[in-house]
TIVO-2410 file (N, C-alpha, C; in nm, 3 decimals):
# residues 174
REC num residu      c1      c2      c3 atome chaine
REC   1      X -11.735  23.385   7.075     N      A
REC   1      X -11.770  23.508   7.007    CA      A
REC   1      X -11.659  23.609   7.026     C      A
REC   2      X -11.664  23.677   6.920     N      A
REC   2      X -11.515  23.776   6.932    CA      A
REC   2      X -11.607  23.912   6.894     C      A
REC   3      X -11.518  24.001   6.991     N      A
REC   3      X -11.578  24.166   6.981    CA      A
REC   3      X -11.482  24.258   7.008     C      A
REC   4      X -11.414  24.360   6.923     N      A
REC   4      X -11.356  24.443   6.930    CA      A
REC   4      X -11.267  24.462   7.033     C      A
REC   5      X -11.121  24.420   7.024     N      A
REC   5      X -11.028  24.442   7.066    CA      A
REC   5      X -11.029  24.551   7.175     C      A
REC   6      X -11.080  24.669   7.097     N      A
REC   6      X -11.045  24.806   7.133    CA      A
REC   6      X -11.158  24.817   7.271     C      A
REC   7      X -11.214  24.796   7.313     N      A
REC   7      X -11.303  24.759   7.434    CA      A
REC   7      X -11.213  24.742   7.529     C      A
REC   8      X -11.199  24.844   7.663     N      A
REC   8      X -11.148  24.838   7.768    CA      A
REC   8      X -11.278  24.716   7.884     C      A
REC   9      X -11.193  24.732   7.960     N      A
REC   9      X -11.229  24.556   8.070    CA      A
REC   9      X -11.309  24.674   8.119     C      A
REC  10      X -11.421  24.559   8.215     N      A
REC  10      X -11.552  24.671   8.254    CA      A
REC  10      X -11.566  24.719   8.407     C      A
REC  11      X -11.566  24.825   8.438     N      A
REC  11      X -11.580  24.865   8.542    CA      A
REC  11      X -11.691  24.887   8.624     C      A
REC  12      X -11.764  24.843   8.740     N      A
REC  12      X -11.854  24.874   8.788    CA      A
REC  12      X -11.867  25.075   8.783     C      A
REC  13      X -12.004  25.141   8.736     N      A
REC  13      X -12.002  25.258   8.756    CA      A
REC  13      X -12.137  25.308   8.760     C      A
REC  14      X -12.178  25.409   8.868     N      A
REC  14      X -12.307  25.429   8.912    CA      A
REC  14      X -12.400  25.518   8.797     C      A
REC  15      X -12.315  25.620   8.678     N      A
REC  15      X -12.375  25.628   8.658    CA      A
REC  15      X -12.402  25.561   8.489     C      A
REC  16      X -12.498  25.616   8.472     N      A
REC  16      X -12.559  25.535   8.337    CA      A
REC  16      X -12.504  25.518   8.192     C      A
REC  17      X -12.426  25.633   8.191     N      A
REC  17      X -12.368  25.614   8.057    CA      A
REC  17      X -12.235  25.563   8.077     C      A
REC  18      X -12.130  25.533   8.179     N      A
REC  18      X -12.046  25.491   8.257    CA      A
REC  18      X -12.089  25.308   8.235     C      A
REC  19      X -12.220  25.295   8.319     N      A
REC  19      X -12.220  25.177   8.319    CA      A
REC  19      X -12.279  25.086   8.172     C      A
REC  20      X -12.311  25.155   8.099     N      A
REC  20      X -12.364  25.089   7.949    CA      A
REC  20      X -12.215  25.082   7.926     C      A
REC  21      X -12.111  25.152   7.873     N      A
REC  21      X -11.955  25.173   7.880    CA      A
REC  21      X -11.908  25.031   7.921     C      A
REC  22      X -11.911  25.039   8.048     N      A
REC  22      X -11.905  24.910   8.127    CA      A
REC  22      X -11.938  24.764   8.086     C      A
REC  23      X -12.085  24.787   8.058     N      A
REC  23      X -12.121  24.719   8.009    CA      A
REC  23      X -12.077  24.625   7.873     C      A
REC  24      X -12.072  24.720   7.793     N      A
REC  24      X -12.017  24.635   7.663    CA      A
REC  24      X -11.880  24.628   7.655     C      A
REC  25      X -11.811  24.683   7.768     N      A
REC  25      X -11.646  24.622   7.775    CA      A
REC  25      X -11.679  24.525   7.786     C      A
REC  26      X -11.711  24.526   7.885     N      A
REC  26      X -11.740  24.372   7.999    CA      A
REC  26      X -11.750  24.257   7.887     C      A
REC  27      X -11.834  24.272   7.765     N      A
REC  27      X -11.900  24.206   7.700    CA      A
REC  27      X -11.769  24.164   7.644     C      A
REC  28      X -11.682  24.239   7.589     N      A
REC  28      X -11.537  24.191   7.480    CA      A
REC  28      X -11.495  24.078   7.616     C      A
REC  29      X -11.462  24.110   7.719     N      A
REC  29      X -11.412  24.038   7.792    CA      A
REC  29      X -11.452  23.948   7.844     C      A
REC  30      X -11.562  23.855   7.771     N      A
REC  30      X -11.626  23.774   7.822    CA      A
REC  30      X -11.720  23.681   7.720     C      A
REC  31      X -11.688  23.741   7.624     N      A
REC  31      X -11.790  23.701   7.523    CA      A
REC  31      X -11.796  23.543   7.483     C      A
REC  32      X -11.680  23.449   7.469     N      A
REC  32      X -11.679  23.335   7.468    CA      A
REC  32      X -11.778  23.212   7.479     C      A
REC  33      X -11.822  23.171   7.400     N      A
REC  33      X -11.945  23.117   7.466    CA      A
REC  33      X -11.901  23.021   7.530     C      A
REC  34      X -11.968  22.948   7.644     N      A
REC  34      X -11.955  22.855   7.739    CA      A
REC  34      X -11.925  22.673   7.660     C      A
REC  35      X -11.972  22.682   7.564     N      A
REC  35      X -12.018  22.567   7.459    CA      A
REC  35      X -11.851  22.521   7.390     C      A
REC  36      X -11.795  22.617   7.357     N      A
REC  36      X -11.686  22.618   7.241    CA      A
REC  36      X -11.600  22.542   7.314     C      A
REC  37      X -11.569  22.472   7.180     N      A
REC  37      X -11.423  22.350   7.170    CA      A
REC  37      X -11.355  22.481   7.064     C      A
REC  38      X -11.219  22.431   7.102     N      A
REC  38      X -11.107  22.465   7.053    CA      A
REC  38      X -11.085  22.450   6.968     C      A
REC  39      X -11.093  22.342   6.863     N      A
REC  39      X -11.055  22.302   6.786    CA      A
REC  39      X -11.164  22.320   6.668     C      A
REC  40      X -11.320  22.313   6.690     N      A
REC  40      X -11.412  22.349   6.572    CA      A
REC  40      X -11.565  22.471   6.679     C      A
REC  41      X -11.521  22.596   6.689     N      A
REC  41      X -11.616  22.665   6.750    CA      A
REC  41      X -11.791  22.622   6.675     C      A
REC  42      X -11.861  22.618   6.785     N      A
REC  42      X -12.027  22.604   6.731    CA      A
REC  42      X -12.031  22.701   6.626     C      A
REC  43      X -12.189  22.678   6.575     N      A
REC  43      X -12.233  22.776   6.479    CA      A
REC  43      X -12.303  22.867   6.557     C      A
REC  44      X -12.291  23.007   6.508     N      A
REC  44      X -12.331  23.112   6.625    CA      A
REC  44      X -12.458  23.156   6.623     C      A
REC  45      X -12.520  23.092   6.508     N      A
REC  45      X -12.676  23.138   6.493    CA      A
REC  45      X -12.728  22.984   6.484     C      A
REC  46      X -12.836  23.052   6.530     N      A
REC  46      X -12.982  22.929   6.510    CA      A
REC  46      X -13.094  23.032   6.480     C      A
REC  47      X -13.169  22.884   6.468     N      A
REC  47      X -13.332  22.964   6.425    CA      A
REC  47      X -13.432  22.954   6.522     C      A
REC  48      X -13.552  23.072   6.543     N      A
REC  48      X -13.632  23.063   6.593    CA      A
REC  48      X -13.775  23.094   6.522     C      A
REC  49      X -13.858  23.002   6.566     N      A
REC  49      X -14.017  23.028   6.533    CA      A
REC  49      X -14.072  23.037   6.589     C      A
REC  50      X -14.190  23.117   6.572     N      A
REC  50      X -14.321  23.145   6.639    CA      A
REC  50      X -14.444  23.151   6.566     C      A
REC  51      X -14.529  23.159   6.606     N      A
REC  51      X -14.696  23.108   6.545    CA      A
REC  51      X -14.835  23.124   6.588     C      A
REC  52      X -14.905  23.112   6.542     N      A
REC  52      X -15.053  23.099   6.589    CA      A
REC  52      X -15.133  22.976   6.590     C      A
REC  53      X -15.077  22.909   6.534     N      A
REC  53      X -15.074  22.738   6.489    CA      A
REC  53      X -15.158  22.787   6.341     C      A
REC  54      X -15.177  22.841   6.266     N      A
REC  54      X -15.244  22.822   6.137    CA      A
REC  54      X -15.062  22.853   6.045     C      A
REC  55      X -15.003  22.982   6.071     N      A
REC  55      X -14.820  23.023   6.031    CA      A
REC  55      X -14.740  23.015   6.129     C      A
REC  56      X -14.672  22.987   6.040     N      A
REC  56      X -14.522  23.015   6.130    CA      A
REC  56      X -14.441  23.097   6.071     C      A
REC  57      X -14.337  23.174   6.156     N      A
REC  57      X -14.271  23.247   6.098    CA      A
REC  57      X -14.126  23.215   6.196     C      A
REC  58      X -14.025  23.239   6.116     N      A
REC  58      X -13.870  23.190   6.160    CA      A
REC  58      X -13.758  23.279   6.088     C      A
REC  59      X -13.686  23.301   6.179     N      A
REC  59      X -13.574  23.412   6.179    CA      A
REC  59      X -13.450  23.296   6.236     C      A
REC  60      X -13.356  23.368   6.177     N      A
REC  60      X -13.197  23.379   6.224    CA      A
REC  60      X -13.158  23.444   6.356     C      A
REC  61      X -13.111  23.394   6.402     N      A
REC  61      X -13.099  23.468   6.544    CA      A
REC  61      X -12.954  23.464   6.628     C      A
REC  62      X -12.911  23.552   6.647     N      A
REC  62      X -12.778  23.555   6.743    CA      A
REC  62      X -12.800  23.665   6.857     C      A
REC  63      X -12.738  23.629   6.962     N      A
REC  63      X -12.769  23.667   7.097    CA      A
REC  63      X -12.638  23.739   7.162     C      A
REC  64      X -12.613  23.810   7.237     N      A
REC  64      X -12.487  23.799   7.320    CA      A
REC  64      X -12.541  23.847   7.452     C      A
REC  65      X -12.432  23.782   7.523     N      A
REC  65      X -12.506  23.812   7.670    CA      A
REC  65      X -12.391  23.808   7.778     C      A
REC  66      X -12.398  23.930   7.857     N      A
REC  66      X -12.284  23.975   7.948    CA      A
REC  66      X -12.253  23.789   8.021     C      A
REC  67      X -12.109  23.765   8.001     N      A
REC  67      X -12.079  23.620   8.098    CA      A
REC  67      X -12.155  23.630   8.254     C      A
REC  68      X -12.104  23.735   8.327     N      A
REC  68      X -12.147  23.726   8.482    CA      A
REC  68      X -12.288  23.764   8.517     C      A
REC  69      X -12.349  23.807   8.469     N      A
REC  69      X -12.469  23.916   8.502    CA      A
REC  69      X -12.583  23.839   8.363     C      A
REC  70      X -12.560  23.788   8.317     N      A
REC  70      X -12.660  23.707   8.199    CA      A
REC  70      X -12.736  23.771   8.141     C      A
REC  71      X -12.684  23.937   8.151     N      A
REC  71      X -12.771  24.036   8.100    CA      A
REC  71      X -12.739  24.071   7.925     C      A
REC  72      X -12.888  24.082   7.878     N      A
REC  72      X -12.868  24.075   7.677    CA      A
REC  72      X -12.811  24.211   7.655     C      A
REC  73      X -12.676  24.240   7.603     N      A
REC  73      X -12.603  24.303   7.494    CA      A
REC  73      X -12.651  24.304   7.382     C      A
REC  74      X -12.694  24.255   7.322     N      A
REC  74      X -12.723  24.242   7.200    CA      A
REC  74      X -12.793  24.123   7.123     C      A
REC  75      X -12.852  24.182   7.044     N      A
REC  75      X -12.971  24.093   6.989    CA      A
REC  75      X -12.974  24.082   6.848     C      A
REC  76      X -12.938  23.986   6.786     N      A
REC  76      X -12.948  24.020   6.625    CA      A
REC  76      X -13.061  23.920   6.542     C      A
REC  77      X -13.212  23.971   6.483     N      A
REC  77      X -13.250  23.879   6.417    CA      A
REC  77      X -13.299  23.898   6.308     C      A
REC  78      X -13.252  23.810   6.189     N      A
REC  78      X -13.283  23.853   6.039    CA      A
REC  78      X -13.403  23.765   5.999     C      A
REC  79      X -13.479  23.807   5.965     N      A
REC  79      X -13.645  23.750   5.892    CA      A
REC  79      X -13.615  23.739   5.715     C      A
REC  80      X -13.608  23.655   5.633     N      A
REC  80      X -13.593  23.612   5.524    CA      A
REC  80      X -13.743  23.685   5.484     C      A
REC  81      X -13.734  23.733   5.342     N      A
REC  81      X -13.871  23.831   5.276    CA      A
REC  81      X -13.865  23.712   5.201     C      A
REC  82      X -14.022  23.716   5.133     N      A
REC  82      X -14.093  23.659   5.077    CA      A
REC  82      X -14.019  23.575   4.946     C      A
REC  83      X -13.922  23.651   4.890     N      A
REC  83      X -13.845  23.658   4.783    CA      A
REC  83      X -13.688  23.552   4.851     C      A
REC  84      X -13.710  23.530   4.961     N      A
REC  84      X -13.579  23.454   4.984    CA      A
REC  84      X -13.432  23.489   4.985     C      A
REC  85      X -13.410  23.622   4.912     N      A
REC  85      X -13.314  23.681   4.864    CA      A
REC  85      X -13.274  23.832   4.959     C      A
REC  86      X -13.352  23.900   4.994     N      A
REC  86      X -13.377  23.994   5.066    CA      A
REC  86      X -13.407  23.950   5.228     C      A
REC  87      X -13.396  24.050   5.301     N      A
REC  87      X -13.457  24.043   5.450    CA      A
REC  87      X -13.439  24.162   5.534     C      A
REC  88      X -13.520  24.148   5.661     N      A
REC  88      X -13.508  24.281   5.756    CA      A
REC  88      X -13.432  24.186   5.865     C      A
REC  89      X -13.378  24.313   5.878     N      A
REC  89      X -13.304  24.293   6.062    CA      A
REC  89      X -13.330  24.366   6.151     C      A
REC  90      X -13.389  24.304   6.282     N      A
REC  90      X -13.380  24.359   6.368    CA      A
REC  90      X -13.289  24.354   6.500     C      A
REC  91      X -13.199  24.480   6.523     N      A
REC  91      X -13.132  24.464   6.657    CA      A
REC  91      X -13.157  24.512   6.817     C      A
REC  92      X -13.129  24.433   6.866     N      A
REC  92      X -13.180  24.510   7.023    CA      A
REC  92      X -13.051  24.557   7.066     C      A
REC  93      X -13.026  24.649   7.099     N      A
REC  93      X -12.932  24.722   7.224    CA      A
REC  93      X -12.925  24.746   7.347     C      A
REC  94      X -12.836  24.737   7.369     N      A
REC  94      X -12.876  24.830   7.538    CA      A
REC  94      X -12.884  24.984   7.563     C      A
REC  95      X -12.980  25.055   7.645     N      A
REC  95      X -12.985  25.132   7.689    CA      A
REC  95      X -12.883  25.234   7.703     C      A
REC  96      X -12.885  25.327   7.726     N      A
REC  96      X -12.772  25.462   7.713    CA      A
REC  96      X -12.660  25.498   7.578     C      A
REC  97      X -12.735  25.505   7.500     N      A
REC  97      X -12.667  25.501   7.391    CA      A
REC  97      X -12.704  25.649   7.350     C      A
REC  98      X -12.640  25.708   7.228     N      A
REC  98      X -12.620  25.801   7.224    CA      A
REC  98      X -12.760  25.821   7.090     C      A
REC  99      X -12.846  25.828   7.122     N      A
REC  99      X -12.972  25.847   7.042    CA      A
REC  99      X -12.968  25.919   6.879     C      A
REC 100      X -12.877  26.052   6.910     N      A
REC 100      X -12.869  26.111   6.762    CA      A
REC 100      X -12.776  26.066   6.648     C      A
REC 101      X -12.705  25.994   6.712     N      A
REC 101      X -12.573  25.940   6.597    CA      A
REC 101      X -12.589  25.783   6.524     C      A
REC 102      X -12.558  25.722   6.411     N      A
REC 102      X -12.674  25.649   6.385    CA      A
REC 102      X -12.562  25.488   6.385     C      A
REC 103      X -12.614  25.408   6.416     N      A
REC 103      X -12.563  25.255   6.404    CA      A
REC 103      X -12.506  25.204   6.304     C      A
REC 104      X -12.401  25.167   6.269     N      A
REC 104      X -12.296  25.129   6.157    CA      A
REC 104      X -12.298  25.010   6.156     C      A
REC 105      X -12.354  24.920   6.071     N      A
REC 105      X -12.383  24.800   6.008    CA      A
REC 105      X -12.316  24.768   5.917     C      A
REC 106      X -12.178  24.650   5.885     N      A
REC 106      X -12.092  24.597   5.811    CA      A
REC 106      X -12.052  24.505   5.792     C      A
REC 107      X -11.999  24.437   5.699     N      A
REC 107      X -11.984  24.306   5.705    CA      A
REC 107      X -11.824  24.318   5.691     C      A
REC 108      X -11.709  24.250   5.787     N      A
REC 108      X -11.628  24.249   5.756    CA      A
REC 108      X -11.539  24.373   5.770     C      A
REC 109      X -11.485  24.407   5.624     N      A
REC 109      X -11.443  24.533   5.619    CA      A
REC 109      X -11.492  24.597   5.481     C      A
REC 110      X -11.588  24.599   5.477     N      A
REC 110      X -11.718  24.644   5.390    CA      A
REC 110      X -11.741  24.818   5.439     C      A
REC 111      X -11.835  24.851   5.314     N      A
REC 111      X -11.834  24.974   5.361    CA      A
REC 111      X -11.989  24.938   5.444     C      A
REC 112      X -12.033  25.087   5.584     N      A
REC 112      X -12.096  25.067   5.643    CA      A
REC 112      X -12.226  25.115   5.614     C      A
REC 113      X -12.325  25.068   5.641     N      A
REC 113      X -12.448  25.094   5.649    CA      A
REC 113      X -12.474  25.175   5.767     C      A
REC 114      X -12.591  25.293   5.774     N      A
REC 114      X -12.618  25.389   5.918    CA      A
REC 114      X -12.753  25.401   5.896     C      A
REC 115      X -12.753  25.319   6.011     N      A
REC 115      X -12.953  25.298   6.048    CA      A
REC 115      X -12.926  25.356   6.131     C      A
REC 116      X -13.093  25.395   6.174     N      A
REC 116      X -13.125  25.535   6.291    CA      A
REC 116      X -13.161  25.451   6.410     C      A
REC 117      X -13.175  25.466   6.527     N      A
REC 117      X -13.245  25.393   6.640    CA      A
REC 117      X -13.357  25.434   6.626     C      A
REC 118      X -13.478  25.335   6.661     N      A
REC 118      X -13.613  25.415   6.639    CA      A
REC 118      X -13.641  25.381   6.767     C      A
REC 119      X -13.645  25.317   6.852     N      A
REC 119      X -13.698  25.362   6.962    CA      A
REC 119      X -13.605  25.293   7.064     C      A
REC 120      X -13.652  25.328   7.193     N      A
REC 120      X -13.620  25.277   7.323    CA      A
REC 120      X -13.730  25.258   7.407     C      A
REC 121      X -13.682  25.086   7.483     N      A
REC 121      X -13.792  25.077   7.597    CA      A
REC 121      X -13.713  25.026   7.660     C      A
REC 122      X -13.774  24.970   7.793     N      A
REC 122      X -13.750  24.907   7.943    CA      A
REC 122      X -13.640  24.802   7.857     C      A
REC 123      X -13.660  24.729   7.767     N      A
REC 123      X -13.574  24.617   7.741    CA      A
REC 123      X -13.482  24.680   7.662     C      A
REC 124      X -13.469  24.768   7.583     N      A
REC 124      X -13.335  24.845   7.543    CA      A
REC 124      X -13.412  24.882   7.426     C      A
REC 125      X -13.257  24.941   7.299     N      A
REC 125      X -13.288  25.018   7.166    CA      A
REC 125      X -13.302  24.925   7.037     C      A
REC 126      X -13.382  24.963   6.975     N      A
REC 126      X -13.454  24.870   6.845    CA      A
REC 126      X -13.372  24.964   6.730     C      A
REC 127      X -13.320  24.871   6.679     N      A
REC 127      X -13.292  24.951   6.515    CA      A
REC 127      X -13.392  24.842   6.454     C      A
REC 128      X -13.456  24.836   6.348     N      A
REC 128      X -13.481  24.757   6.190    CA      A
REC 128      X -13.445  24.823   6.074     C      A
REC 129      X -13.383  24.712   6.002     N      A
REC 129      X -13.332  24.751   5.835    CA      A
REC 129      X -13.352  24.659   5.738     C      A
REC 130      X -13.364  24.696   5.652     N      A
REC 130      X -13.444  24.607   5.530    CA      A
REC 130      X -13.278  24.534   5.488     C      A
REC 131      X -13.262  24.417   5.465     N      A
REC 131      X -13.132  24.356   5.397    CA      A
REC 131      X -13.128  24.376   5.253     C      A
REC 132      X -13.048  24.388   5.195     N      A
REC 132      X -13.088  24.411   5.031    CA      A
REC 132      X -12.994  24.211   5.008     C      A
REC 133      X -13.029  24.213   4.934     N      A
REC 133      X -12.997  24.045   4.834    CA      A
REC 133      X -12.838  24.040   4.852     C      A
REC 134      X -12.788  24.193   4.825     N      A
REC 134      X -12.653  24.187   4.821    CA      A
REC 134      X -12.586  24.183   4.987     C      A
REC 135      X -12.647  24.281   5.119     N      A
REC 135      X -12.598  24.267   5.192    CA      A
REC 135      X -12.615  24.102   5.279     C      A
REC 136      X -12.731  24.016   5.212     N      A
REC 136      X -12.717  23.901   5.279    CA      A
REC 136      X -12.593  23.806   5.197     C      A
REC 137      X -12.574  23.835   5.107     N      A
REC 137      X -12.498  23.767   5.010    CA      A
REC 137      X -12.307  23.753   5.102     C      A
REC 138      X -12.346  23.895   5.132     N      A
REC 138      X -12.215  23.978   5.287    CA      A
REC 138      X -12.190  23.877   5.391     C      A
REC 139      X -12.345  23.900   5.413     N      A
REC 139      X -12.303  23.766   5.522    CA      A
REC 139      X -12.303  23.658   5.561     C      A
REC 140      X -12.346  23.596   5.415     N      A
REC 140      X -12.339  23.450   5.392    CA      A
REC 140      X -12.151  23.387   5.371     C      A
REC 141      X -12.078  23.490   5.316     N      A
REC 141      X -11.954  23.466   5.296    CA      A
REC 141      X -11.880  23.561   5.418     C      A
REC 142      X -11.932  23.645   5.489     N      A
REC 142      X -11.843  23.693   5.530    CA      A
REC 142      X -11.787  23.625   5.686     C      A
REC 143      X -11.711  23.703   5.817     N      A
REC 143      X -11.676  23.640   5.918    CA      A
REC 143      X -11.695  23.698   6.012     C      A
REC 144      X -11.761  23.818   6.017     N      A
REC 144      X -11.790  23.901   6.139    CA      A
REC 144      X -11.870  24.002   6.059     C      A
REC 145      X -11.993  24.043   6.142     N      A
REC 145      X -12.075  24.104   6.103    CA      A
REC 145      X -12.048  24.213   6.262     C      A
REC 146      X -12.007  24.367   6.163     N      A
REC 146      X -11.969  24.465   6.311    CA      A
REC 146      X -12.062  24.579   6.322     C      A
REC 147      X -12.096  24.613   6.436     N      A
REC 147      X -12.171  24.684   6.485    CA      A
REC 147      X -12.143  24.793   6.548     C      A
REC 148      X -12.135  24.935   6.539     N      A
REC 148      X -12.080  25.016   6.593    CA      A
REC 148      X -12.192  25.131   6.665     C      A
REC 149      X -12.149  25.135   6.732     N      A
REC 149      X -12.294  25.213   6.816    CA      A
REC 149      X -12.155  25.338   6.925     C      A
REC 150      X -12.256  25.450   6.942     N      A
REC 150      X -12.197  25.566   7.044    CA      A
REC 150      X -12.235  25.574   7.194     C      A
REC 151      X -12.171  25.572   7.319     N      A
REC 151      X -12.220  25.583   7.385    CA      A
REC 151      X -12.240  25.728   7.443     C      A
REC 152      X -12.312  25.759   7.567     N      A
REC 152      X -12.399  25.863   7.570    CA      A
REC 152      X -12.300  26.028   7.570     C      A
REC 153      X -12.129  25.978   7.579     N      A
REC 153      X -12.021  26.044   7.587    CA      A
REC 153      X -11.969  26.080   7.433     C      A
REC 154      X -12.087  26.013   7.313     N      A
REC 154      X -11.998  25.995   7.200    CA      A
REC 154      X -11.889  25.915   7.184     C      A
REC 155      X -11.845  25.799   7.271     N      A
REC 155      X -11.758  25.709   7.207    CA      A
REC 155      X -11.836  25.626   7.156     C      A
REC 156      X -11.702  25.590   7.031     N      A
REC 156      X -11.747  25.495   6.940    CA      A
REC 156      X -11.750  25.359   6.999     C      A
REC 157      X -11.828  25.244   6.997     N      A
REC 157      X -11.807  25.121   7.043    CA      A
REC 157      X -11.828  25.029   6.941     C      A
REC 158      X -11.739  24.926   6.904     N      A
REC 158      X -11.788  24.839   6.810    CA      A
REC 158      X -11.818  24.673   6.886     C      A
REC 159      X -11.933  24.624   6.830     N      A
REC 159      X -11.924  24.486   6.837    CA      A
REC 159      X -11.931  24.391   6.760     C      A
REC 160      X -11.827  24.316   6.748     N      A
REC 160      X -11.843  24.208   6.653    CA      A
REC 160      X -11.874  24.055   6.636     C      A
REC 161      X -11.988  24.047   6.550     N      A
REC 161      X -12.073  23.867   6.620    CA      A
REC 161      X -11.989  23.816   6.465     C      A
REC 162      X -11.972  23.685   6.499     N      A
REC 162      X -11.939  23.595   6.387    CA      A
REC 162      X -12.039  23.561   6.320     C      A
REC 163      X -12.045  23.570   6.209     N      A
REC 163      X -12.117  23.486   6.126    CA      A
REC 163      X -12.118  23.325   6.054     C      A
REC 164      X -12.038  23.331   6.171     N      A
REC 164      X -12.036  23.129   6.123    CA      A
REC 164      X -12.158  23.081   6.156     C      A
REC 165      X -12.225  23.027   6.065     N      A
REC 165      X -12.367  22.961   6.037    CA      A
REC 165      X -12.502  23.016   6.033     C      A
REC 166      X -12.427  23.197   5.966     N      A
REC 166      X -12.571  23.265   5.960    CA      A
REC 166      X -12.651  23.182   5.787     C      A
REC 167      X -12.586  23.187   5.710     N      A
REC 167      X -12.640  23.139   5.543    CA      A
REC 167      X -12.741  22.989   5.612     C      A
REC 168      X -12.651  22.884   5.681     N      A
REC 168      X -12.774  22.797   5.712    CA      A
REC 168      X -12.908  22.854   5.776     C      A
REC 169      X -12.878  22.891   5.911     N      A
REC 169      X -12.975  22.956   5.950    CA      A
REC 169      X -13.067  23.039   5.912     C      A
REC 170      X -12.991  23.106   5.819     N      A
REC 170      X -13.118  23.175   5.745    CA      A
REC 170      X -13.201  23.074   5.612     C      A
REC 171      X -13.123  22.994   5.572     N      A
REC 171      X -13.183  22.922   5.523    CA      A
REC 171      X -13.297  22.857   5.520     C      A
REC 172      X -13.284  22.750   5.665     N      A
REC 172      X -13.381  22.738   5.712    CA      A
REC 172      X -13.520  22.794   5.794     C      A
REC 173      X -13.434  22.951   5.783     N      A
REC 173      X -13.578  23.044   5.872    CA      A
REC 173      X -13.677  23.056   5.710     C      A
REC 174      X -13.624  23.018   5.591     N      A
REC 174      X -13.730  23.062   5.499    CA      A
REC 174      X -13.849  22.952   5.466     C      A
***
């Protein structure tokens, strides 16, 4: 997995907006998944389902997760709408983020989308956004889907997940 260059290496720091900082350096510097050959990297999404045993329901899903500390950075999962063509996403964040400034959603070098955070809990910050036909269309062809979020200082932070094998995956979540 590849994430923004511009991400300094991570420093242990006591306090909170320091260590979210930290945190998602850490993340550029480590992001690699454990799995990857050199020569043909995995596909970075899979699917997950869940149920009651009468439905099921299945999403696209990509994960990132600090190398040393196995702690979730980031959470990305897209739910295919009824229509196949459309979908919502939901992302998880981490904690200490800068609440009023809003999340930049892009494909590539596309122009950006700015969803609001709607909430925060113990497990971190939730954005959801409805996909329009065209932005999945983004990231069925595109190669990095980037994420830009503020931390509690107002810096900008971007992260970037690949989208190699989101179009299957979502495929099969429908």
């Amino acid at each position: 997995m590849r994430v923004s260059r511009r991400l300094a290496s991570a420093r242990k720091c006591t306090a909170a907006t320091a260590a979210v900082a930290a945190f998602l350096a850490g993340m550029a510097a480590s992001a690699a998944p454990a799995q990857q050959a050199p020569e043909s990297p995995p596909a970075a999404w899979r699917v997950e389902c869940s149920g009651d045993g009468k439905t099921l329901e299945c999403r696209a899903v990509q994960q990132v997760f600090h190398r040393e500390t196995r702690q979730l950075v980031l959470s990305v999962a897209v739910r295919p709408a009824a229509d196949g063509k459309s979908g919502a996403m939901l992302m998880t964040l981490p904690l200490g983020l800068n609440l009023t400034e809003p999340v930049l959603v892009k494909v590539d070098n596309g122009a950006p989308e700015r969803q609001a955070i709607q909430t925060c809990t113990n497990v971190g910050c939730f954005v959801a956004m409805t996909l329009s036909d065209k932005l999945i269309a983004a990231m069925r062809t595109g190669t990095d889907l980037k994420i830009t979020v503020q931390d509690a200082n107002k810096k900008p932070v971007e992260m970037s997940l690949p989208l190699l094998g989101f179009g299957i995956a979502f495929d099969k979540a429908k």
